[in-house]
ZAROFI-792014 format. One record per residue (C-alpha): y negated, z negated, x; residue in three letters. Coordinates in steps of 0.001 Angstrom, whole numbers. Layout:
REM ZAROFI-792014
y, z, x, lofi
Y, Z, X, ALA
...
END
This chain:
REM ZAROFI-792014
y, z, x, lofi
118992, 95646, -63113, UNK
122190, 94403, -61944, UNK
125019, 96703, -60464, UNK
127083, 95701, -63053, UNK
124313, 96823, -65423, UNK
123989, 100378, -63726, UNK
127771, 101156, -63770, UNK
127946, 100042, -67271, UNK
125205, 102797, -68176, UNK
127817, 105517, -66948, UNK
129959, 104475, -69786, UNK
127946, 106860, -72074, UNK
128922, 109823, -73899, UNK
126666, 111349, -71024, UNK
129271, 111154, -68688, UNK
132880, 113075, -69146, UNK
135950, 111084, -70180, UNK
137199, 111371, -66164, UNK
134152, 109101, -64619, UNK
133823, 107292, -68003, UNK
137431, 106058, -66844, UNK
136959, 105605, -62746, UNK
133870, 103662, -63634, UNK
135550, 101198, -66055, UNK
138199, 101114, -63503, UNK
136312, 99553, -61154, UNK
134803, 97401, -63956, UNK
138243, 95626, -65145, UNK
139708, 95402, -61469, UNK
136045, 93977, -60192, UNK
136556, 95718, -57409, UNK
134691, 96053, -54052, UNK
134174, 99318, -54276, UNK
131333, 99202, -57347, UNK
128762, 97285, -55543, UNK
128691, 99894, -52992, UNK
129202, 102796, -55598, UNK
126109, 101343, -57740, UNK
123723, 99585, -55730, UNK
121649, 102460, -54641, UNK
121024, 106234, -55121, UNK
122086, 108821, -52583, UNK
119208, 109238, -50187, UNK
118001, 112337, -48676, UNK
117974, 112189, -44178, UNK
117465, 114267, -41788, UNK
120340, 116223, -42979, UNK
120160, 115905, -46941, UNK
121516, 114033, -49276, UNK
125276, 112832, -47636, UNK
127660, 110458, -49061, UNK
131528, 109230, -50336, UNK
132993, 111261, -53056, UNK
133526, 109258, -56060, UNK
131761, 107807, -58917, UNK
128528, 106088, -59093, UNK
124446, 106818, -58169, UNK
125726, 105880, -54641, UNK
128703, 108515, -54114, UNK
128709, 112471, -54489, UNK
129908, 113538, -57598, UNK
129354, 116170, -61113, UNK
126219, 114123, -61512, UNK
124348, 113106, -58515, UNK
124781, 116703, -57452, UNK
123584, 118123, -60759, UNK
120865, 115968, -61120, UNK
119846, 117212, -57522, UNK
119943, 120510, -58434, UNK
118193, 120566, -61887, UNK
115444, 118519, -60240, UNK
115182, 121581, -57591, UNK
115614, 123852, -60405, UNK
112626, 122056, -61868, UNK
110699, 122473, -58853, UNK
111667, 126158, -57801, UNK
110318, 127225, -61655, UNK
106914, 125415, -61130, UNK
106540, 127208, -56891, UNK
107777, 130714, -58065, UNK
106319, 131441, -61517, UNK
106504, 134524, -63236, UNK
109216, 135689, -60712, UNK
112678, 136136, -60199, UNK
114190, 132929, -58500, UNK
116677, 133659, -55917, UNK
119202, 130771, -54408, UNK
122236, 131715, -51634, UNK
124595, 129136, -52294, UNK
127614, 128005, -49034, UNK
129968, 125757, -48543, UNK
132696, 124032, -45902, UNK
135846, 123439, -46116, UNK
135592, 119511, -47241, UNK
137350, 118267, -50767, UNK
135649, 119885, -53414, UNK
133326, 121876, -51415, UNK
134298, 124531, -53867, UNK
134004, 123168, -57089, UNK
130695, 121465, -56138, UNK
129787, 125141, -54730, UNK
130305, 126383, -58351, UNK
128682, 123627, -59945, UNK
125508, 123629, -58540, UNK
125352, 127311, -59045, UNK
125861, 126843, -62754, UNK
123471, 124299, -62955, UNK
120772, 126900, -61243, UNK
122045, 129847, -63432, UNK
121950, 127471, -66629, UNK
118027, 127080, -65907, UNK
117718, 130891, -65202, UNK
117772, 131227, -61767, UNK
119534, 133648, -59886, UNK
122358, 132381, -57481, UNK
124225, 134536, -54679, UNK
127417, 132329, -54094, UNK
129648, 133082, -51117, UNK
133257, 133818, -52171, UNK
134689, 131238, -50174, UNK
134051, 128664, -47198, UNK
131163, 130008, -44765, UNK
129320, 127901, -41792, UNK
126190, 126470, -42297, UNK
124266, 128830, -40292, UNK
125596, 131954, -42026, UNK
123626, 130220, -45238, UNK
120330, 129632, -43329, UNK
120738, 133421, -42024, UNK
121352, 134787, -45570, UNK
118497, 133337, -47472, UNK
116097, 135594, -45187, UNK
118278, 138293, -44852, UNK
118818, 138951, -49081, UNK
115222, 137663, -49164, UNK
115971, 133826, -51454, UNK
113664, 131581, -52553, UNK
115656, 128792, -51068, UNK
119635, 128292, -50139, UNK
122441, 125461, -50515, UNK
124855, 124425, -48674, UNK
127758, 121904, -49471, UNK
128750, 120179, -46200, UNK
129211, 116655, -44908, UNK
128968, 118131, -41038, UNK
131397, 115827, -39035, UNK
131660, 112960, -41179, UNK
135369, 111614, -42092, UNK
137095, 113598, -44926, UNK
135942, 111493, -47765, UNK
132309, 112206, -47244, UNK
130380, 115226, -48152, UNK
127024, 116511, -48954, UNK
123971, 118655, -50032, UNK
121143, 120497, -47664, UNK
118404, 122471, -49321, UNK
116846, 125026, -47575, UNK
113397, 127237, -48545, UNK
112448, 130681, -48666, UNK
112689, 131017, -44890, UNK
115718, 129784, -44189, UNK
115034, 126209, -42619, UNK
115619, 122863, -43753, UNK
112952, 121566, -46751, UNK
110011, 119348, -44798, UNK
106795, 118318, -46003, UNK
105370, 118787, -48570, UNK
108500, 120453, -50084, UNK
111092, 117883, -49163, UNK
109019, 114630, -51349, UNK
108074, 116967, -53903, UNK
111635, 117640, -54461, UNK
112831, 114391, -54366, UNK
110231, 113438, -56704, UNK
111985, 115445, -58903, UNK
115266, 114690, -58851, UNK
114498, 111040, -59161, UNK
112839, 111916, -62666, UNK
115662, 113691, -63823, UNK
117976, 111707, -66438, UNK
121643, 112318, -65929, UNK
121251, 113790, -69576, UNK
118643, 116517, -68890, UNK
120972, 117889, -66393, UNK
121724, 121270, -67774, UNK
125747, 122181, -66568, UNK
126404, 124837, -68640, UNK
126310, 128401, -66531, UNK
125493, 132092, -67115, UNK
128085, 133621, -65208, UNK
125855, 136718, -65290, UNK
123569, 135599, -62945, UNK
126164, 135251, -60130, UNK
126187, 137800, -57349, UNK
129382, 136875, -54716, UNK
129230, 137275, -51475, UNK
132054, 138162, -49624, UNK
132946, 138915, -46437, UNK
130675, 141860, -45703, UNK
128048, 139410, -44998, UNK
129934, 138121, -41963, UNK
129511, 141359, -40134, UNK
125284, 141637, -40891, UNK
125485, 137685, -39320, UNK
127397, 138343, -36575, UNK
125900, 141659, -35655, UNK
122276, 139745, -35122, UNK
124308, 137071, -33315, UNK
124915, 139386, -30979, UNK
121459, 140920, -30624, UNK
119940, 137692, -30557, UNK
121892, 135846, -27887, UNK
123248, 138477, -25289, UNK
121809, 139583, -22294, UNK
124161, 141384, -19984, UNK
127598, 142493, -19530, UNK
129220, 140781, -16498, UNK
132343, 139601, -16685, UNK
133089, 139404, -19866, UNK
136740, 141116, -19811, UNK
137207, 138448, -17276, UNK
136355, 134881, -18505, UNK
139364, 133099, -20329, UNK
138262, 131618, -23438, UNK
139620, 129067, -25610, UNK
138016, 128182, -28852, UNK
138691, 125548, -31884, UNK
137683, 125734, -35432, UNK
138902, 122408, -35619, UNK
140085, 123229, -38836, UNK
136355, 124260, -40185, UNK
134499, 127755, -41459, UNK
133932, 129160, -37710, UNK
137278, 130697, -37640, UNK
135758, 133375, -39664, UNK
133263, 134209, -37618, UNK
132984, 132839, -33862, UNK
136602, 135034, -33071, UNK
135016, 138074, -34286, UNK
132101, 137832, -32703, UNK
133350, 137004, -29449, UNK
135708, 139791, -29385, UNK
132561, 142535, -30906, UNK
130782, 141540, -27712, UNK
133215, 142432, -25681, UNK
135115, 139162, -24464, UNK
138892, 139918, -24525, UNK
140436, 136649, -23209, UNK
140332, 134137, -26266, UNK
142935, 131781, -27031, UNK
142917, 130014, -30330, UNK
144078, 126646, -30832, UNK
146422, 128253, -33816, UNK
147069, 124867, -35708, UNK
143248, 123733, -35727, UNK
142598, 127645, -37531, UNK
143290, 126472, -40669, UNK
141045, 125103, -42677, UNK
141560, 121581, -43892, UNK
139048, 118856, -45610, UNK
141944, 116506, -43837, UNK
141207, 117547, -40385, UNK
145146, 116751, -40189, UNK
144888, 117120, -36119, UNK
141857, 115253, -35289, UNK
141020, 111262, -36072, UNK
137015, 113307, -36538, UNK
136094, 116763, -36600, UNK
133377, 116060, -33923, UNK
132804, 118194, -30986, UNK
130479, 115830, -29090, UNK
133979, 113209, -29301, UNK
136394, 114362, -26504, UNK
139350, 113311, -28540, UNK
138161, 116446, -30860, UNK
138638, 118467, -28332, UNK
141737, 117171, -27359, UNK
144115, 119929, -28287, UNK
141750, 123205, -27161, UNK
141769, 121050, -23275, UNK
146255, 121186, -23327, UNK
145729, 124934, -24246, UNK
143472, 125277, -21517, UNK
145814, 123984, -19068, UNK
148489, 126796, -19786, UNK
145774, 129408, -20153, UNK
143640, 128241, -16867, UNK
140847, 128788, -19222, UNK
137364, 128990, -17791, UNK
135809, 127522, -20955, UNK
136506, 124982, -24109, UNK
134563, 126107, -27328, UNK
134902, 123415, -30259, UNK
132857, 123805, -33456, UNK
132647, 121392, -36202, UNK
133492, 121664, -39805, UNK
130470, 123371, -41064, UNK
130083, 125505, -37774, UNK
125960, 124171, -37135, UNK
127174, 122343, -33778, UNK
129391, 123119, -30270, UNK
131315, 121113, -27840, UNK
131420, 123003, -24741, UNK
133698, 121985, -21977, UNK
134047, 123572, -18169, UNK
135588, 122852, -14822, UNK
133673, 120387, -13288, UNK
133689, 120155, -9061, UNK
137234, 118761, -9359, UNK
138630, 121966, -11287, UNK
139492, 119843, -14216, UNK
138142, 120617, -17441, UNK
135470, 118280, -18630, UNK
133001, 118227, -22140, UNK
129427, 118447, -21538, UNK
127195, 116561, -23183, UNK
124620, 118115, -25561, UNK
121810, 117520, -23213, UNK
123815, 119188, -20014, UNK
124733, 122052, -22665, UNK
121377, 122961, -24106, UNK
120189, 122586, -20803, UNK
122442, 125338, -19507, UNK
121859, 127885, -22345, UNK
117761, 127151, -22312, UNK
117331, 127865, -18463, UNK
119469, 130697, -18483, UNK
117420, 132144, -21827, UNK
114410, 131790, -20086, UNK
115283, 133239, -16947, UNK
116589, 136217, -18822, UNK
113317, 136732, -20773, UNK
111316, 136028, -17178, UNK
113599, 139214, -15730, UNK
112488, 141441, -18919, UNK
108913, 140375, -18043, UNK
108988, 138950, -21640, UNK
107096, 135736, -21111, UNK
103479, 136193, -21978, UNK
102376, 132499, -21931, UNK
102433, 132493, -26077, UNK
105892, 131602, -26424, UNK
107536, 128282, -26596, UNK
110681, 126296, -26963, UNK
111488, 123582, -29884, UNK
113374, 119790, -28784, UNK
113543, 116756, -30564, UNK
111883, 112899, -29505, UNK
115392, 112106, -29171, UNK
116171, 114862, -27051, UNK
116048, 114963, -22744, UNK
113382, 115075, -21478, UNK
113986, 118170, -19345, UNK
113524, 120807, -21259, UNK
109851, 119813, -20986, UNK
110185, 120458, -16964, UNK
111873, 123293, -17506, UNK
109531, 124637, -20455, UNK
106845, 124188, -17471, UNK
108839, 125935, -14724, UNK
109111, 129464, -16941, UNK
105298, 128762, -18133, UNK
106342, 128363, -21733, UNK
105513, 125400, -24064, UNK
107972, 123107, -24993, UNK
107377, 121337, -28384, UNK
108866, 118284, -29736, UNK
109635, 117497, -33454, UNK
111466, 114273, -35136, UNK
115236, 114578, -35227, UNK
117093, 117263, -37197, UNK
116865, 121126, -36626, UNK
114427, 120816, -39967, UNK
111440, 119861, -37762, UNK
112270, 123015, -35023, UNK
112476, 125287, -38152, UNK
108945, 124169, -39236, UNK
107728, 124561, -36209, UNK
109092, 128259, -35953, UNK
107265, 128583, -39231, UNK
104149, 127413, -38200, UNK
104040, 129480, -35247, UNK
105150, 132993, -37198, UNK
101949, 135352, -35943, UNK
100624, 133498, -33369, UNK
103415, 132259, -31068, UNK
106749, 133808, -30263, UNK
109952, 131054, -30545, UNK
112536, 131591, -27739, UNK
115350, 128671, -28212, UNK
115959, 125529, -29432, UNK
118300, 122225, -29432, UNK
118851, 118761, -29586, UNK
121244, 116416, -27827, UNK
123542, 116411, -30471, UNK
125103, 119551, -29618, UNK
122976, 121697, -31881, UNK
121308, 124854, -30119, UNK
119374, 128294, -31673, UNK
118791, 131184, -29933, UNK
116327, 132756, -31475, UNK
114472, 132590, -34924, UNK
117108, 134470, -36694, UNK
118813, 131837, -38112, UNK
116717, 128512, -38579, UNK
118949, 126307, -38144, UNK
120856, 125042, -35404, UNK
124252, 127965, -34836, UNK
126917, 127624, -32917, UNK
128056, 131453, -33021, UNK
124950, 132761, -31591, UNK
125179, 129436, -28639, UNK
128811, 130243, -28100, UNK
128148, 133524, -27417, UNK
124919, 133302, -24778, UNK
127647, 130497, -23657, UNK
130195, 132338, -22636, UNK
128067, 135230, -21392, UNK
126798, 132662, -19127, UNK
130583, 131405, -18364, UNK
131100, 134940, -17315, UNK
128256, 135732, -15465, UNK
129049, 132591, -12896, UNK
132792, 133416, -12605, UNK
131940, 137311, -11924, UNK
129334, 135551, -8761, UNK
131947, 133138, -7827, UNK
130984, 129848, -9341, UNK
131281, 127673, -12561, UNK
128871, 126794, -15317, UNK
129145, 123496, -13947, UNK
127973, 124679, -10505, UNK
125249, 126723, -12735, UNK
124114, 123271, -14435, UNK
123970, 121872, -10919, UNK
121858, 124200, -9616, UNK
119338, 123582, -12467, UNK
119424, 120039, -11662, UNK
118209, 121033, -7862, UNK
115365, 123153, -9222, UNK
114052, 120685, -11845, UNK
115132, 116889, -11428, UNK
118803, 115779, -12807, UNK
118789, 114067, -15699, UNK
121711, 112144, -17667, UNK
122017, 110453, -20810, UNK
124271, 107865, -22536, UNK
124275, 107352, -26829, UNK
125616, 104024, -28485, UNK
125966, 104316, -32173, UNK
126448, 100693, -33810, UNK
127945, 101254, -37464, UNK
127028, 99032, -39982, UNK
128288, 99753, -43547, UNK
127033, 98674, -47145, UNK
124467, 97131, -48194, UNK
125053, 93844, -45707, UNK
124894, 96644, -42813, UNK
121835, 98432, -43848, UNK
119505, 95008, -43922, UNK
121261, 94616, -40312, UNK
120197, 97599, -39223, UNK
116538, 97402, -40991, UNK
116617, 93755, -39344, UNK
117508, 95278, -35363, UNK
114574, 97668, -35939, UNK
112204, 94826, -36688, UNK
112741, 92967, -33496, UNK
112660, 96070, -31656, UNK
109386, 96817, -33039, UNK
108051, 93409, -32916, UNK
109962, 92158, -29119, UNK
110005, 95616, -27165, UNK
112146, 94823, -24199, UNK
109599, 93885, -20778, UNK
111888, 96058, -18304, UNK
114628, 97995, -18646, UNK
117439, 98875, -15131, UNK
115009, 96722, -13247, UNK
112057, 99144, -13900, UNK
109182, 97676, -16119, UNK
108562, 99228, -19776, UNK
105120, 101218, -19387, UNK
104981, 102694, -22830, UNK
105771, 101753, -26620, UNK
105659, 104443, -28831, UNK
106642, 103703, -32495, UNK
106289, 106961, -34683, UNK
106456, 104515, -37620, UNK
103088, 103339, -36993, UNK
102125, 106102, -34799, UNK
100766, 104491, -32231, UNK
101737, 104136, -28422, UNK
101139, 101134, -26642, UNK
100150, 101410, -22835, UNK
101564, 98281, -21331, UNK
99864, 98211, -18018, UNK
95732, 99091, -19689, UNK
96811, 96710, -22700, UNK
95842, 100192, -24739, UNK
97323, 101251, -28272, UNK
96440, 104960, -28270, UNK
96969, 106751, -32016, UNK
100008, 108846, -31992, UNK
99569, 111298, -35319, UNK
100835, 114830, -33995, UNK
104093, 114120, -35386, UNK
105277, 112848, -38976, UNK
105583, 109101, -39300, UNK
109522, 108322, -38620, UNK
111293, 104897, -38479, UNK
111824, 105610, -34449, UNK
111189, 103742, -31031, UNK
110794, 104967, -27943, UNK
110232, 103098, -24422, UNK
109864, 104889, -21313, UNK
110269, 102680, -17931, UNK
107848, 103332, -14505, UNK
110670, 105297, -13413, UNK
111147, 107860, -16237, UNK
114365, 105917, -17852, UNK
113874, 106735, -21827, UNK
115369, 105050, -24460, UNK
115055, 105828, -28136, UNK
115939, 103717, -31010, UNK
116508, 105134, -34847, UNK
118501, 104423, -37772, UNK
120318, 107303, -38674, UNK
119670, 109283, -42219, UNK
122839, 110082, -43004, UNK
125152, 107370, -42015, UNK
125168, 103448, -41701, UNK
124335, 103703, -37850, UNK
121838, 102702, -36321, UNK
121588, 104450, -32721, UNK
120264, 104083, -29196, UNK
119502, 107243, -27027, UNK
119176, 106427, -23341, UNK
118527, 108923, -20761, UNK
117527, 108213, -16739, UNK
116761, 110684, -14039, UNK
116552, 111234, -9981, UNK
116338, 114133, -7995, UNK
119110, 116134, -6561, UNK
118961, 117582, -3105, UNK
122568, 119446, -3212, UNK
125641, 120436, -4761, UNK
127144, 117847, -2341, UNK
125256, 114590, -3559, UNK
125994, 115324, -6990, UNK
128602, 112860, -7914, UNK
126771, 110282, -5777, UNK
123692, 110960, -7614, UNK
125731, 110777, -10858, UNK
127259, 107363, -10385, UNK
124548, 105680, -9596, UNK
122874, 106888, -12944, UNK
126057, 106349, -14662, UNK
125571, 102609, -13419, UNK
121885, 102720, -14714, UNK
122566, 103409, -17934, UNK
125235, 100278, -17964, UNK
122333, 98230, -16821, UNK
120124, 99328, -19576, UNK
122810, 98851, -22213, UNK
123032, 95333, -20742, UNK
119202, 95098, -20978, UNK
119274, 96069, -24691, UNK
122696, 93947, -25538, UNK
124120, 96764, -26705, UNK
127565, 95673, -24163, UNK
END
C-alpha cells in the first residue's frame, strides 16, 4: 500500500472532521510532511512509543494513542480476569499532555477499567512510585522526556512499577497492532476516575527521603541552585530538598514555570550544558556549591560542581552516577549492610566502573540493555533472593533504591546534595570526592556522538552504518588493537586474538555493538529507539596516582577519545 493509499484511509467517517481535514490538507498541498506522517506506525523503544504531534500512523495523535491504549486495555482484561483493573495515569508538561492524559483514561474507563489520573502535570517517577504505592495493575505516563516541543509520547508500566519487558512488552504490541482505528472505544465513564492531587506528592517525597539520605552534615550549609527547566520537578525536588533539611536553594525563577515551549532553552536537556546555562549565571551571584537541572518529565539530572579551578562545570552521567554509587555503597558498608546478596543494576552502554567499584564493596554489579526498563526487571527478578542497592546509566538517569523503578531524579538530587554537603562540611568538593574515587578504582572518561538522521532516507542510513559495523568491525582503535566483538544482535562475542565466537545469550537480543581494545578503551554502537540517531558511546581509562595528575591524566584521555572518533570517522 502506498502512503498516499494509507492517508487516504483516514478520510473515513472513522476519523473526526479535525484530522479528516489536516489529512486532506496534506493531500491537496502534496506536501512533505505526509510521507513522513504515513509511511510507518509509531514504534515502541526503549522508552515507548515517542513521536511528532500531528496526524497520521506515524505522529501522536486521538488515534495512535487510543489505539495503544485499547490494545492494552485488551491485554490488561485477558492478564487480570475476574478482577478489578487498576491504571495510575501522569503526565508532563508538553502540548497536549493533558488532553492526551484524559484521553487515554477514557479509553481505559470506556473498557471498564479503573483509572487514577493525577490532577495535573507530575514527573515520571512520581507515576512509577504510585502504581506500587495505590497497588495498579499497570501505570501511564504521557511524556516525550527531552525531545524538542513538538514531540511527545507514551510509556506503559506493569503492576510493579517498571517499564513493560518481555514477555509483556510484544504481547502488548501485538495487540495494539490488531486493533482497527474503529474498535477503539473513546467514549468514558467518568465514574471510574479517582484524581490524584497533590497529597500524593508528600507520600513520594517522604520515601525519597528515606530512601536516599544518610546523614546530616552540612546541609544548612551547602548553597544550592536548582532548575525545573520549565518541567514537573518544580513540584517536587524544592520540597523535598527543603523537608530534608537543606536551606540554601536558589531557583532559577523564570525556568519554574512550566512550558511545552521550553521558551529559555534551545532543549530541555540536562546532559547539554547550554540547558544549564541559566542555573550556572545564578550560581555565580549565589557562589553556589552545586547546579541541579532536571528535565521535562523529571526521570533525569544534570549535576554541575566546582571543578579544581573553582569554576562551575557539568558532570557527565558516568562521573555523576559514579559519585552517588560509591558514596551509597560506602554508606551501606558503614551500617554493616552489605551481606554479599546485594547488587547494583548498569546498562552495556554504561562505564565500565561501576563493575570495579561493584567489586571493591563486594556487591554484584549487573548489566542490562539500555533503558531503566531492563534495571527494573532485574529488581524484579531479584525480589526474595537479592537485595537492589542503586542504579544508573550514562545518560544521567540514577535510582536509589527499589522504591521507585524507574530512573528519579528527586531521590538522586537529594543523596546528591547530601553528598555536596558532606565534602564542603570536610573541606573539599564533590569534584575532589569524584577524584578520590578515581585514585581508589582506575579513572575512567567517556565521550557520546549522536549522528541524527531523519525520515525514512535517515533510518535506511542508519540501518546501513550498523551493517558495516557488524560486518567490518574496526582492527584497532587509539592505536590499541580490537580484542573483542560482541554483537547482542546475534549474541555472540568474537575473540579476535583465539579466532573464537563464544555465545553471548544472558542478555536479550538488541541491535547493539560493542568493541573493547587491549587497553580497556570501549566503544558501543546502537541506533536509538526513540529518535532518528544513531549513537556511539566511547569510554577509555588509566590510572590516577593523585589529585595533582588529574588534569594531565584527563587530557591525554580527552585526546584518546579524539583519536578513536578519528578511528571510527565519526570527525
Amino acid at each position: 500500500m502506498t502512503t498516499l493509499e494509507k492517508a487516504k484511509l483516514w478520510l473515513s467517517d472513522t476519523f473526526d472532521k479535525e484530522t479528516r481535514d489536516a489529512v486532506q490538507s496534506l493531500i491537496d498541498s502534496n506536501s512533505p510532511d505526509l510521507e513522513d506522517s504515513f509511511y510507518r506506525e509509531l514504534e515502541f523503544g526503549t522508552g515507548g512509543m515517542r513521536g511528532i504531534m500531528g496526524v497520521g500512523t506515524n505522529r501522536l495523535n486521538k488515534y495512535t494513542l487510543g489505539q495503544a491504549t485499547q490494545g492494552l486495555a485488551n491485554y490488561m482484561l485477558a492478564q487480570f480476569p475476574n478482577e478489578e483493573i487498576k491504571v495510575a495515569i501522569a503526565y508532563d508538561v508538553r502540548h497536549n499532555s493533558k488532553e492526551f492524559g484524559k484521553l487515554v483514561a477514557d479509553v481505559l474507563t470506556a473498557n471498564g477499567i479503573k483509572v487514577l489520573l493525577f490532577k495535573d502535570h507530575r514527573p515520571t517517577p512520581e507515576l512509577s512510585f504510585t502504581v506500587r504505592d495505590k497497588k495498579c495493575n499497570g501505570g501511564i505516563v504521557l511524556t516525550a522526556s527531552h525531545n524538542p516541543p513538538e514531540y511527545n509520547g507514551y510509556k506503559v508500566y506493569w503492576n510493579d512499577g517498571a517499564q513493560i519487558v518481555p514477555p509483556h512488552d510484544e504481547a502488548i504490541i501485538n495487540e495494539v497492532y490488531s486493533v482497527k482505528f474503529d474498535e477503539i472505544k473513546f467514549e468514558g465513564n467518568d465514574d471510574l476516575i479517582e484524581w490524584i492531587g497533590p497529597e500524593q506528592d508528600d507520600v513520594y517525597i517522604d520515601a525519597c527521603i528515606e530512601n536516599s539520605t544518610y546523614q546530616n552534615v552540612g546541609k544548612e550549609n551547602l548553597n544550592i541552585v536548582f532548575t525545573s527547566i520549565h518541567g514537573t520537578t518544580y513540584t517536587t525536588v524544592p520540597k523535598a530538598l527543603e523537608k530534608a533539611g537543606f536551606k540554601k536553594i536558589d531557583l532559577v525563577k523564570e525556568q519554574m514555570i512550566p512550558s511545552g515551549n521550553f521558551t529559555t532553552v534551545e532543549s530541555p536537556n540536562p546532559e547539554e550544558p547550554a540547558a544549564l546555562e541559566m542555573a550556572m549565571d545564578l550560581a555565580k551571584i549565589t557562589n553556589a556549591d552545586i547546579v541541579i537541572g532536571t528535565d521535562p518529565d523529571g526521570d533525569r539530572l544534570g549535576i554541575a560542581v566546582r571543578n579544581l579551578d573553582g569554576e562551575m562545570q557539568l558532570l557527565n552521567g558516568n562521573q555523576t552516577n559514579t559519585i552517588l554509587t560509591y558514596y551509597i555503597l560506602n554508606e551501606w558498608r558503614k551500617l554493616d549492610k552489605i551481606t554479599g546478596s546485594e547488587f547494583i543494576g548498569s546498562t552495556i552502554v554504561t562505564s565500565d566502573i561501576f563493575f570495579d567499584i561493584a567489586q571493591k564493596f563486594g556487591v554484584q554489579c549487573k548489566s542490562g540493555l539500555t533503558g531503566f526498563k531492563w534495571i527494573g526487571k532485574m529488581i524484579r527478578e531479584a525480589e526474595g533472593k537479592e537485595k537492589f542497592i542503586c542504579g544508573g546509566e550514562e545518560s544521567f538517569g540514577f535510582m536509589t533504591g527499589d522504591f521507585v523503578r524507574d530512573k528519579d531524579s528527586c531521590g538522586s538530587i537529594l543523596v546528591a546534595c547530601e553528598i555536596a554537603a558532606w565534602c564542603k562540611a570536610n573541606g573539599r568538593t564533590m569534584y575532589q570526592y569524584m577524584i578520590e574515587i578515581y585514585q581508589e578504582v582506575g579513572m575512567y572518561y567517556e565521550g557520546l556522538v549522536n549522528l541524527v538522521r531523519k525520515g525514512r532516507d535517515g533510518a535506511e542510513e542508519i540501518q546501513n552504518m550498523m551493517k558495516n559495523f557488524r560486518e567490518n568491525p574496526p582492527k584497532q582503535l587509539a592505536g590499541s588493537l580490537v580484542e573483542e566483538v560482541k554483537d547482542f544482535k546475534e549474541q555472540t562475542n568474537f575473540v579476535v586474538s583465539k579466532n573464537e565466537k563464544l555465545v553471548m545469550n544472558e542478555i536479550p537480543k538488541s541491535n547493539v555493538l560493542i568493541y573493547y581494545t587491549q587497553d580497556g578503551t570501549k566503544v558501543c554502537v546502537r541506533p536509538s529507539g526513540t529518535e532518528p540517531k544513531i549513537k556511539f558511546y566511547i569510554s577509555v581509562k588509566d590510572e590516577l596516582n593523585s589529585e595533582a595528575d588529574f588534569k594531565k591524566k584527563l587530557k591525554s584521555l580527552e585526546e584518546k577519545i579524539q583519536e578513536v572518533k578519528k578511528d571510527l570517522q565519526l570527525t
